[in-house]
N, C-alpha and C positions, 0 to 999 in steps of 0.2 A: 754672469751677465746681470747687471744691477737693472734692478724690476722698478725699484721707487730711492727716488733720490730727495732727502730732506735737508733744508740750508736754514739754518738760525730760524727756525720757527718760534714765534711767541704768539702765545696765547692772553689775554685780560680781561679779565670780570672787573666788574664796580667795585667789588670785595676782594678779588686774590686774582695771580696771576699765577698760574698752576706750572705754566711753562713759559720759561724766561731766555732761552737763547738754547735751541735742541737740531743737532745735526743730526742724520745717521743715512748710512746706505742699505738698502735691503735687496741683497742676491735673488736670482732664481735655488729654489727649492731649500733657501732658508725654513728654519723652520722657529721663529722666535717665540722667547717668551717674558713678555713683558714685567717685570716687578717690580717693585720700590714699597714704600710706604702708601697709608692712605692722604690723600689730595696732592699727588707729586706729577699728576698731569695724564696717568695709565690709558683712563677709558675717554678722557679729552684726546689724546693723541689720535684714538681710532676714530673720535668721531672727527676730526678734522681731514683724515688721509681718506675717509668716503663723503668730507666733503658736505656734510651734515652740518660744518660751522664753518665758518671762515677766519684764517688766524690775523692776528692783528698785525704779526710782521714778518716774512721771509715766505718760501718759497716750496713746492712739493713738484715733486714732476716723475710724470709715469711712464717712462719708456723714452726718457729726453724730452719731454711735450708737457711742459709749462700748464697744469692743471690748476693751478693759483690763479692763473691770468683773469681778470676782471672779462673778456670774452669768452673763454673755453666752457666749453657745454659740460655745464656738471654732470647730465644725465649718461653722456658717452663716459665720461671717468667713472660712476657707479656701477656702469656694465659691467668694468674689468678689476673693479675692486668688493670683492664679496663681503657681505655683512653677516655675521649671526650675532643676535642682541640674546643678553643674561637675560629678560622676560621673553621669550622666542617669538612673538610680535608674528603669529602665523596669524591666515584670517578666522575667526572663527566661523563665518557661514559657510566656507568651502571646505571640502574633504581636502584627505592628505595630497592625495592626485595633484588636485584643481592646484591648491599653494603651490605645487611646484612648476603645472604647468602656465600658469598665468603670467609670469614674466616672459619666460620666450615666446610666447605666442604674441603678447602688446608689446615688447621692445626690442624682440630681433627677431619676427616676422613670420617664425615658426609655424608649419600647419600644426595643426591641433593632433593630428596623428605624428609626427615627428616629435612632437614636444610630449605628448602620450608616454610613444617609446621610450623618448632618455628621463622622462621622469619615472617608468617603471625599473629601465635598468638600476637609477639612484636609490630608488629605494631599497633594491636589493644590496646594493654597496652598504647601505646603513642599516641593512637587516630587517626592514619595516615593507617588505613586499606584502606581506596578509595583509596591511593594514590601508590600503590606499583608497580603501571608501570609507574607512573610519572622520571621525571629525573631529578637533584638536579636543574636545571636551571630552572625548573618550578615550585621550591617549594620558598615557603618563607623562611626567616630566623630563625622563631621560628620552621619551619619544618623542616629544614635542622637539627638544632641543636638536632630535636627530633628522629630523624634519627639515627643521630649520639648515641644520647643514647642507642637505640634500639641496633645498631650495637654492640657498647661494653658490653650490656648483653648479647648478643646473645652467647657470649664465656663463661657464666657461670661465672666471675669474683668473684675472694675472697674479691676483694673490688673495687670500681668504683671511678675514678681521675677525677676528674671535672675544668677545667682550665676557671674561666670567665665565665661560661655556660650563662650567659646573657648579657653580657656587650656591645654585638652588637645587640643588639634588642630592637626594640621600643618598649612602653610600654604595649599594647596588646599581643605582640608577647612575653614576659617576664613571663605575664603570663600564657602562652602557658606551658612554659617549666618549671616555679614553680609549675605548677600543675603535672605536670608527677614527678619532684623530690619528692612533695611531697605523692604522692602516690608509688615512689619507698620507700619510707622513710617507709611509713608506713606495706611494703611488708618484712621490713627486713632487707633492702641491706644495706651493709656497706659503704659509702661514704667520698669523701674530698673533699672539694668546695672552692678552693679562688677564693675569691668574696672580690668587695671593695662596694659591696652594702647591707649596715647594715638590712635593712628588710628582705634581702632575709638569710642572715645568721639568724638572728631570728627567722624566721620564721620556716627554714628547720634545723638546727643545733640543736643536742643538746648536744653538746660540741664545745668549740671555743678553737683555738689554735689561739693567736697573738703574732708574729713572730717580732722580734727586736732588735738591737744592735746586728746580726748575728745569734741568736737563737730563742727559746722560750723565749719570756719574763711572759705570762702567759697562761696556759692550766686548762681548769676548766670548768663546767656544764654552757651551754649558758645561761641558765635565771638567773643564779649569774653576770654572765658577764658584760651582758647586764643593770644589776640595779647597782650592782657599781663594777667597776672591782678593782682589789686589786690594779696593776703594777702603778704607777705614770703617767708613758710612755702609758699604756695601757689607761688609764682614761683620759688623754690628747689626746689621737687620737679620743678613740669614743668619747667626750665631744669637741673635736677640744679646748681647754683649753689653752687659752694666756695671759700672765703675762707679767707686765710691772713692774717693784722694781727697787724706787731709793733711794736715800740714803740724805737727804737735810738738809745743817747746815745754820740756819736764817740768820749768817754772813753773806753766799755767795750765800744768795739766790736769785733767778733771775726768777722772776712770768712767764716773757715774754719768758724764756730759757724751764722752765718745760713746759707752755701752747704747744711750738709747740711740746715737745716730746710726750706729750697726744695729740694733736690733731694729727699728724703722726700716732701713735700708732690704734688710733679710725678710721683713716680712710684706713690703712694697714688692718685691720680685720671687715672691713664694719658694723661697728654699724651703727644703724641711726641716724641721725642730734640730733633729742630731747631726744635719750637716752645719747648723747655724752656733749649735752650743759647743763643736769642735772649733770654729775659726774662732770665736771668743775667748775660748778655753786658753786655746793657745797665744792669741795677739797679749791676752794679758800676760800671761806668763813672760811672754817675750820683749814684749817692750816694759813692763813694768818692774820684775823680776831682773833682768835678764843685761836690758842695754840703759834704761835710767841711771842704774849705779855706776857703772862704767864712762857717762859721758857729762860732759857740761850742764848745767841747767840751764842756756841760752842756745844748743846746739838745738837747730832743728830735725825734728824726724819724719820722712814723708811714711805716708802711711796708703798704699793702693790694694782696694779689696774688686777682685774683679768675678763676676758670674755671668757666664751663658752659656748655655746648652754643651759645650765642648769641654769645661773647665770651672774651676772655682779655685781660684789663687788668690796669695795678697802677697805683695812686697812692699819691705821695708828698706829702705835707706836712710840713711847718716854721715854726715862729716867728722872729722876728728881720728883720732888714734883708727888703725887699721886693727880691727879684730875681732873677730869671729863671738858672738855673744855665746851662743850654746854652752853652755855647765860642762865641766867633768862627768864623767861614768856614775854614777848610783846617784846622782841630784832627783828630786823629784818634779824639778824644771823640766831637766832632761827627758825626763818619764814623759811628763805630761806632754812637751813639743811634738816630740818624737814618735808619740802615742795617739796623739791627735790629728796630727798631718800625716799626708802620703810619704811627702818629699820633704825634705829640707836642704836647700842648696844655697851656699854662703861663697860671696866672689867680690874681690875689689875692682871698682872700676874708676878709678879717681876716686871713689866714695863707699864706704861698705854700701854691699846691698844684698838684704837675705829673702830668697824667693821661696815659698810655699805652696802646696800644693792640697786637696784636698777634696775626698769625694764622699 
């Protein structure tokens, strides 16, 4: 059953347009986790679906009911769309209690004894029952944040907005509050989490929406996501994926010109020293050594050096004569290639191309 329906929303600032044309549907007991890069629209999105901003163009609707509409009562839409904010924005002169009980009692009518009640049950869900005359200055930050959960179900929420819910909390205290999401998770509740922390989306998501170039760039079941995502953009962010492709004719080639653009390149994206002095070791041998003598001095050679977190390869291609550059048996080419790299795999595809491997 679809809970919130969004149609080409766009968002504009005087300066930047964070989200430029964003569909998505969100199920009952989805449990999303929002990602992308920074300023790609994350914590804009949440604050426009509770309705905190107004977008500049399309539509949001909660339960088929037009919440965009220039009449609809925003405050009836923030009843059933729960907020927990990265600064947990509790009050500080009420106790734990009082924060939780003071929405249902001023906005759905609640005695003060019924609203008592299910704010002491909540507390218990989030494990903070000692604490309910405590006051947010005496709590910690994984308490305050738990708080704050409590608070936004305590309105019965058709679905729960989670901005950062960890991002200010040390690592103990992280897992305070992954423990309660994931036991809301597993209670039902319909959630959306941006988070720029890949574990905790794993772990509690099981849908990812990653946000980019102004929209969705890909929405699809987190444990696909997470093993290979489809988007190019998408698999470059979680893979952190950086490429370095040049283009070099043996004429005007210049060893001392490429070595600083690789050595810039390797220590822009922090390799280490001996993974760095292996891909060097070997690209010179191989294209220098290896395929200059064998090929034209006007034939171009593409040169692609790639790193992120999964891998660190380069390949090489060429036009011309089809043939495998690697040396005979006892070369000290051979040595060095062979010696340096993982892998080395040579295949004609209309064009020689020799792929490397390398950890």
């Amino acid at each position: 059953m679809t809970v919130i329906r969004i149609e080409h929303l766009r968002k504009e600032y005087e300066l930047d347009t964070p989200i430029k044309d964003l569909s998505v549907e969100i199920n009952k007991g989805d449990i999303i986790a929002v990602i992308g890069p920074s300023g790609t629209g994350k914590s804009t999105l949440l604050r426009l679906l509770n309705l905190m901003e107004e977008p500049t163009a399309g539509d949001i609707y909660l339960d088929e009911e037009r919440i965009t509409a220039p009449d609809f009562d925003k405050k009836l839409a923030r009843q059933k769309i729960g907020m927990v904010f990265q600064n947990f924005s509790l009050f500080e002169h009420l106790n734990v209690i009082e924060n939780i009980m003071i929405a249902p009692v001023m906005i759905l009518g609640m005695s003060k004894q019924e609203a008592y009640d299910k704010g002491m049950e909540l507390l218990d869900l989030v494990e903070l029952s000692d604490r309910s005359l405590s006051y947010p200055s005496e709590l910690s930050g994984g308490q305050k944040q738990r708080v704050a959960i409590a608070r936004a179900i305590a309105m019965e929420p058709k679905i729960l907005l989670l901005d950062e819910p960890t991002s200010a909390l040390d690592p103990r205290m992280k897992q305070e509050v992954v423990r309660i999401l994931i036991k809301l998770a597993s209670m039902g509740t319909t959630m959306m989490i941006v988070t720029h922390e890949m574990e905790l989306a794993r772990s509690i998501g099981n849908r990812v929406l990653y946000l980019d170039k102004g929209g969705v760039e890909e929405d699809g079941p987190a444990s696909e996501f997470f093993e290979l995502p489809k988007s190019p953009l998408a698999k470059a962010f979680l893979f952190r994926e950086h490429k370095l492709a040049r283009e070099i004719l043996p004429v005007q080639y210049s060893y001392q010109q490429f070595l600083v653009e690789l050595t810039e390149f390797f220590l822009e994206h922090m390799l280490p020293s001996k993974l760095s002095y292996k891909m060097i070791c070997t690209l010179e041998e191989l294209i220098v050594n290896c395929i200059f003598p064998k090929v034209s001095q006007d034939n171009k050679i593409n040169v692609e050096i790639l790193h992120s977190d999964r891998e660190n390869s380069a390949v090489i291609s060429y036009c011309g004569e089809n043939f495998d550059p690697l040396p005979d048996e006892d070369s000290l080419e051979r040595k060095i290639i062979l010696g340096m790299s993982d892998n080395y795999h040579y295949e004609n595809k209309g064009e020689n191309v020799i792929t490397l491997s390398f950890s």
